[in-house]
Every structure is written in C-alpha cells, then in structure tokens.
C-alpha positions as CSV (number, residue, x, y, z in Angstrom):
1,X,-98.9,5.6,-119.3
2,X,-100.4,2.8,-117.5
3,X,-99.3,2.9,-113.5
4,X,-97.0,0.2,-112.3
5,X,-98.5,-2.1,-109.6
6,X,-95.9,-1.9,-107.2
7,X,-96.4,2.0,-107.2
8,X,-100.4,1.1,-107.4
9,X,-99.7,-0.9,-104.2
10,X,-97.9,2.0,-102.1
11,X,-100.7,4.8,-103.3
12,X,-103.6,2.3,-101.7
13,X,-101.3,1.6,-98.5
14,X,-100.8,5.8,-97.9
15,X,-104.8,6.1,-98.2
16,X,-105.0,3.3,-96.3
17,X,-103.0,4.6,-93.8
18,X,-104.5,7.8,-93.3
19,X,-108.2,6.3,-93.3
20,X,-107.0,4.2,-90.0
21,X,-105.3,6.9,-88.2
22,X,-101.4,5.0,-88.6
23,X,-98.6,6.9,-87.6
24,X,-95.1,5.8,-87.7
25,X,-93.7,5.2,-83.9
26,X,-90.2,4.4,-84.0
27,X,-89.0,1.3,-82.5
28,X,-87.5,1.6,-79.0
29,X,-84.6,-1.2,-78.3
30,X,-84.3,-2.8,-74.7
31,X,-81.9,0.0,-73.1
32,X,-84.4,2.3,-74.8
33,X,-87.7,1.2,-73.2
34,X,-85.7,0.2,-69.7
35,X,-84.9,4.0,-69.5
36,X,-88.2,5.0,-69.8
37,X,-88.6,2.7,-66.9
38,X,-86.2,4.8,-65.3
39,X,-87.2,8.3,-65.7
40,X,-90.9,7.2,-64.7
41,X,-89.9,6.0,-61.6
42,X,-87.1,8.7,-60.4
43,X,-87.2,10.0,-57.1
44,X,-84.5,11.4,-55.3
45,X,-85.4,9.7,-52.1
46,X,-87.9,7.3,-51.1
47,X,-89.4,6.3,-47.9
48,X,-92.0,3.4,-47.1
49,X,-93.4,1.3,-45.2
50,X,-94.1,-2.5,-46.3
51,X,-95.4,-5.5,-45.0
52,X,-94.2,-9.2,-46.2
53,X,-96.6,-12.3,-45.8
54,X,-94.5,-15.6,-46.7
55,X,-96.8,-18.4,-47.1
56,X,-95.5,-22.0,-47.5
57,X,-97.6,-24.8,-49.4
58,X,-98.0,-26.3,-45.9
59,X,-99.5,-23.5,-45.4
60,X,-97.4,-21.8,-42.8
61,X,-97.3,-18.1,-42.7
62,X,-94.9,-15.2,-41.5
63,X,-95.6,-11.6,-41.6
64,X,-93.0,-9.4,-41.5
65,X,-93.2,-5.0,-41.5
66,X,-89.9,-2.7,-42.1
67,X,-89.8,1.0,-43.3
68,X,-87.3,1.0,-46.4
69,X,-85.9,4.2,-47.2
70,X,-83.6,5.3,-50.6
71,X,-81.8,8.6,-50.3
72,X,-79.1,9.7,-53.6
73,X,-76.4,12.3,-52.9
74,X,-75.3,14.8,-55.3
75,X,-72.2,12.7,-55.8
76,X,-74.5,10.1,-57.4
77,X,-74.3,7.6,-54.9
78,X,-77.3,5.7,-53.7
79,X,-78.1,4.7,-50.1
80,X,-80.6,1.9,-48.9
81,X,-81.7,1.3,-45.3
82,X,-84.7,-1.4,-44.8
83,X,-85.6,-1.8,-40.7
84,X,-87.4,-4.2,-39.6
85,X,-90.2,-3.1,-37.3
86,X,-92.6,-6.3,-36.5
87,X,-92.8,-9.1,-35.3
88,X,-91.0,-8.6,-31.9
89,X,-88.1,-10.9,-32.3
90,X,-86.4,-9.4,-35.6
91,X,-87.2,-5.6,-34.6
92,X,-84.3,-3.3,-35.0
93,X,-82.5,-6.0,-37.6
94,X,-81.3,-3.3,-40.1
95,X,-79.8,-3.6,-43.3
96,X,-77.6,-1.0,-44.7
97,X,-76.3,-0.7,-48.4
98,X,-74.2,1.8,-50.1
99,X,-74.2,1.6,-53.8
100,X,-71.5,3.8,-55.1
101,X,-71.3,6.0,-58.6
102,X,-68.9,3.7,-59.8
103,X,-71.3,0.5,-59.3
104,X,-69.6,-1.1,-56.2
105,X,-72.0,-2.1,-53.3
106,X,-71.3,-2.1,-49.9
107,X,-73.7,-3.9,-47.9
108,X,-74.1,-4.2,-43.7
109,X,-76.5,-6.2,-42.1
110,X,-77.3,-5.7,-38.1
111,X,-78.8,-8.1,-36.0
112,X,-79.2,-6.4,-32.2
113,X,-78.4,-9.3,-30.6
114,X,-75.1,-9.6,-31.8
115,X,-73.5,-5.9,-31.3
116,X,-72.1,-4.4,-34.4
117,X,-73.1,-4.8,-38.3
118,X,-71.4,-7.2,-40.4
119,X,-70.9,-6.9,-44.1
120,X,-72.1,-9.2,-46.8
121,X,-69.6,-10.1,-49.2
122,X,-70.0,-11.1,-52.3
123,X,-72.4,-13.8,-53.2
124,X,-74.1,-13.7,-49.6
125,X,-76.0,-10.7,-51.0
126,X,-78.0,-13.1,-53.4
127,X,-79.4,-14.8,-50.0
128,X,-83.4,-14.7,-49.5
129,X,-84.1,-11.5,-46.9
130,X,-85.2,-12.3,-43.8
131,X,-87.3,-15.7,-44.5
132,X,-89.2,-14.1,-47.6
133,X,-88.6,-14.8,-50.9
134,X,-86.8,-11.5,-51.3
135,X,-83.4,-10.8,-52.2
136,X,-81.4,-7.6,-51.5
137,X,-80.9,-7.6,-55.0
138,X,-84.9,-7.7,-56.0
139,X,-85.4,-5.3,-54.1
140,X,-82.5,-2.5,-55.6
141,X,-83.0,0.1,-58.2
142,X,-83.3,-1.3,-61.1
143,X,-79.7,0.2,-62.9
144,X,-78.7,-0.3,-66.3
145,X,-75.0,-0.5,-66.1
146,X,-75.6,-3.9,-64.0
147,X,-77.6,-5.2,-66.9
148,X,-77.8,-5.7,-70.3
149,X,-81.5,-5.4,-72.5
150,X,-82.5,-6.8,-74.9
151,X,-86.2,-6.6,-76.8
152,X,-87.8,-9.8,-77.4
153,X,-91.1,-10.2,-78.8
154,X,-94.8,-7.9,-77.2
155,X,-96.5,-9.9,-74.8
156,X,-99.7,-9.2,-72.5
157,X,-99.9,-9.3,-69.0
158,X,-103.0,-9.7,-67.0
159,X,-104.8,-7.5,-70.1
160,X,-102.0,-5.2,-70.5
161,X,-99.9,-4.7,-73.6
162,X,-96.6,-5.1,-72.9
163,X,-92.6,-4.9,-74.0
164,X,-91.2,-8.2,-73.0
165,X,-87.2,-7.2,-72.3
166,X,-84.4,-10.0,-72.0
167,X,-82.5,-8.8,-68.7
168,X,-78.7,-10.1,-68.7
169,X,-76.0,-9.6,-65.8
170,X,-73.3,-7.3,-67.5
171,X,-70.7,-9.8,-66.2
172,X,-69.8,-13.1,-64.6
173,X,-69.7,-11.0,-60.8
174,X,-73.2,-9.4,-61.6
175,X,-74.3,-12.8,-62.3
176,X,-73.5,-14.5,-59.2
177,X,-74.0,-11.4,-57.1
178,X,-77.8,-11.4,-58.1
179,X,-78.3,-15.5,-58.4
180,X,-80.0,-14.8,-61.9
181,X,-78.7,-16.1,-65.7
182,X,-81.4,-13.7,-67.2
183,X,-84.3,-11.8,-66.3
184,X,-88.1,-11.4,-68.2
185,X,-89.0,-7.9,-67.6
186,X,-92.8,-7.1,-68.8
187,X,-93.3,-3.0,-69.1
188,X,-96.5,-1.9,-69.9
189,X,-96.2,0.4,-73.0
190,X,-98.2,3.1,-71.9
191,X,-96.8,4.1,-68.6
192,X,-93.5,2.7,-68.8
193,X,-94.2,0.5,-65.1
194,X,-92.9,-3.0,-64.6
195,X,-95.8,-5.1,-64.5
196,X,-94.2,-8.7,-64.1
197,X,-90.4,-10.3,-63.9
198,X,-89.7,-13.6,-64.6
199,X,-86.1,-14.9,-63.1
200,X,-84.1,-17.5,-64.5
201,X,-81.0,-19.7,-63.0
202,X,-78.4,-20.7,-65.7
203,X,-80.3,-23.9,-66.5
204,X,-83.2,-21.2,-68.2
205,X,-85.2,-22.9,-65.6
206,X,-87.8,-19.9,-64.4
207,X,-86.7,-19.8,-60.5
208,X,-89.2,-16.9,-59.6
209,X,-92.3,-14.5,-60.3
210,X,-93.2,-11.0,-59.4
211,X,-95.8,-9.2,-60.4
212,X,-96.9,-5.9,-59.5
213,X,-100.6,-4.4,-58.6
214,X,-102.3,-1.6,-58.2
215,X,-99.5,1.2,-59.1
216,X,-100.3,4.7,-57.7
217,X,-98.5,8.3,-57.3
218,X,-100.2,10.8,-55.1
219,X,-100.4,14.4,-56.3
220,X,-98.1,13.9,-59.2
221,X,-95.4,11.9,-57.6
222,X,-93.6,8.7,-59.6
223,X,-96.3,5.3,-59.1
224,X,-95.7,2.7,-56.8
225,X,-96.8,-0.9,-57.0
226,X,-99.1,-0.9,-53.6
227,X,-98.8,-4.8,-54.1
228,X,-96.7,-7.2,-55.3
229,X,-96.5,-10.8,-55.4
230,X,-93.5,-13.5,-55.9
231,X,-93.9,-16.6,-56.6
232,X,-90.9,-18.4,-55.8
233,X,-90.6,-22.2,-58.1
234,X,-88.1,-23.4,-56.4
235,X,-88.8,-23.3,-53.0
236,X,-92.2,-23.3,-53.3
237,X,-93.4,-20.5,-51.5
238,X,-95.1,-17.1,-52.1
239,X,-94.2,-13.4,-50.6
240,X,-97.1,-10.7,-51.3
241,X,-95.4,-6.9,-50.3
242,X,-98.0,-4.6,-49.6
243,X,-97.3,-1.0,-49.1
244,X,-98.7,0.2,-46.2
245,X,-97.5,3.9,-46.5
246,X,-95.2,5.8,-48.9
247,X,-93.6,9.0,-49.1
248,X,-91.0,10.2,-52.4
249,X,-89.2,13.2,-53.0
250,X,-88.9,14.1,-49.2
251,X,-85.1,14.9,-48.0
252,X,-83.5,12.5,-45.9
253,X,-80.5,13.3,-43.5
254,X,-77.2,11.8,-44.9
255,X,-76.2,10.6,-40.9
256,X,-79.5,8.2,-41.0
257,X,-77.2,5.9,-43.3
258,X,-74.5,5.0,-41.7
259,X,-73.0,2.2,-39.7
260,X,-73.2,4.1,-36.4
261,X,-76.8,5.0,-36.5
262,X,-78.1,1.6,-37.2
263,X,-75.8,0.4,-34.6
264,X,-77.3,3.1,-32.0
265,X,-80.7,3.8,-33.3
266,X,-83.0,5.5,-31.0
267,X,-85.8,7.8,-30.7
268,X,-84.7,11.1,-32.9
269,X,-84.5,8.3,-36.2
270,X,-87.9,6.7,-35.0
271,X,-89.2,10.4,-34.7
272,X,-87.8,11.2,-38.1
273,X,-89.8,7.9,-39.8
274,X,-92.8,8.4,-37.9
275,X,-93.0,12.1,-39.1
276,X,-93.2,11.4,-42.3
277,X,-94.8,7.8,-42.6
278,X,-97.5,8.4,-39.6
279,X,-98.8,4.1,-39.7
280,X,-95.0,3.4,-38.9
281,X,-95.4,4.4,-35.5
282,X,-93.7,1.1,-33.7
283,X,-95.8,-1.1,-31.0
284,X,-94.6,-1.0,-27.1
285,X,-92.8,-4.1,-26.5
C-alpha cells in the first residue's frame, strides 16, 4: 500500500528533527516568563550603594550617591529606604516606603531642613527623584499583581535574544500612580534578567529608556545590573546608575525603616551601612 504524503511529510519532519537536535520547549506566556524574572532576582534583603549622573543636552551635569536598602518581613511586606549621601546639600534627604502584602504603599520623604517626613500621596509618587530621571516607581520591585503581561513577539537587544513582554497597570490607580499606559519589558531568555524597558504615556508615545549593563552576582548571589542607563524622551535628558557596591541576602534590622529613624539618623545606622557596604563610608562636611 502506497504511503500517503501527508504521513510521508511527518516521517521526514521526525528525522529531520532528530538530525538537528529539536526538542519541544513549551511556550511560556507573559506572567510565565515575568516570574522567572522574579525567582532570578529574589533576595530577602538588599543593600547598595549607587551613584546618579544626570546629564542635560546643554550639557549640564549632577551627580548624586545614596545607599538604597530592601528588607521583606515574614509577613510579606516589603520595606525601601534610599539615603542620599553626596553632594553636601541633599545629604540625609531620606525616602521611606512601605509596600504592604495587600499592595498598598505608604511612602515618606524627609528633607532635614524641614523637620519631620511627609508622605507622598497618590500621584506625587510618579514625580522624577531627586532631579534624575528616576521615579520611586522605576525604581520598586518589579510585582506582578501591579501589572498585567502580556507576550508580544522575540526581539534582540544589543545581541541578546530576548522575550519582548507588554507591561500593563492592573487598574486605572496603578496607572496614574506609576505615570505609564504600558510598559516594553525585554528579558533575555537565557537568564531570565531585564535587559531594556521601554515606557509609554497613554498617547503610546515612548516617554523613557532603560537599559541595563554588565549584570553580576558574587559567590552565587541573584545578578545585579552594575549600570544602567535611562534615556528620558521627554525631557530630554539621561541618568546612568552605577552601582558602586552591593550586598543581598544580609539581614537588616526592622527599626532601620521607620519614620523615627530617618527622622533621627545618626551614627549606629551609618555604622550599620558602612559595615556592610565599606565605599559608603560618608565624607566630613
């Protein structure tokens, strides 16, 4: 009996198959590959030291250094301090943030020349940080319950192959908390990093630009970009965050964030940052 050709056709794929080495890889959807995101960067705490160069086209430049440090209880709550340590003028400006299980984020910020912190409500926490072209928001844990994935089509970036995920607010309140209608997220499909984000307003017009260099994780721990860029469109600037020290996985006291010690900081907190992250040892006035 004479073989069929569509049954010709599948015979020659199989051998086909097996002479090139093919092997079936199931399809991973956007909440998918974004969790992979997730488990490869996990730490329970996180504490670094950065530096922010803002350059204008005019060509004016501001540098700014601040120790950021991310500590998560065993209620699942997440806490974010970032402390400004250069130039002279901003030192001590501290913002606090306390991102609860449920998803609501209270957020402090202190400037030492006016006294106590005052909270950010609202829409304020989309506001550029501190002259860069960072927001509060850009620079959170990415979580998926604030967002909702989608895969678009593979793309490269800078060599790299890539899954291209469409990053939407879960709701209106997300939406104008963060200042973005959607989000580009590029992970590279062999470590699961971020490699670029592309953020749009609700005109689809692209407002911004990171991209991420140079990831590394000493002795085993999750990788870090140690440089990013964004490109902001619509203001026309660029920040590059360089990470000048870093430090995961290393217990944090609960007291370091909370309203009264960023209100009263002194040298037992400095001590406690210095000891781990020896370069953020702060100049003499």
């Amino acid at each position: 009996m004479r073989r069929s050709r569509p049954a010709l056709g599948l015979t020659l794929l199989a051998v086909a198959a097996l002479a090139t080495g093919f092997r079936n890889v199931p399809f991973l959807t956007g909440d998918q590959v974004m969790q992979k995101v997730h488990d490869a960067l996990a730490a329970s705490s996180e504490l670094d030291l950065v530096k922010l160069i803002t350059m204008s086209s005019a060509g004016d430049v501001e540098s700014r250094e601040l120790v950021s440090a991310v500590q998560r209880d065993d209620q699942g709550n997440t806490y974010y301090l970032l402390r400004f340590l250069e130039p002279v003028d901003i030192r001590g400006t501290t913002l606090l943030a306390i991102e609860h299980k449920g998803g609501d984020v209270e957020q402090y910020l202190y400037l030492p020349g006016l006294g106590e912190p005052r909270k950010i409500e609202g829409s304020g926490r989309a506001g550029y940080f501190m002259g860069s072209d960072f927001t509060f928001e850009d620079m959170r844990k990415e979580r998926g319950t604030d967002w909702k994935y989608a895969r678009l089509d593979d793309d490269m970036v800078d060599g790299t192959d890539c899954y291209a995920i469409l990053s939407s607010p879960s709701d209106e309140s997300r939406e104008k908390i963060t200042g973005y209608a959607n989000r580009i997220v590029y992970v590279d499909k062999n470590t699961y990093v971020i490699r670029r984000i592309e953020f749009f307003n609700d005109k689809n017009e692209r407002l911004k630009v990171f991209d991420a260099y140079d990831y590394q994780g000493p002795n085993g721990q999750p990788q870090r970009p140690r440089r990013g860029v964004m490109t902001n469109n619509s203001k026309n600037t660029t920040t590059v965050m360089s990470l000048l020290d870093s430090k995961t996985n290393a217990p944090l006291a609960p007291d370091m964030f909370t309203l009264d010690t960023i209100e009263h900081w002194g040298p037992d907190q400095d001590h406690v940052i210095q000891a781990a992250l020896p370069k953020a040892a702060e100049p003499t006035p």
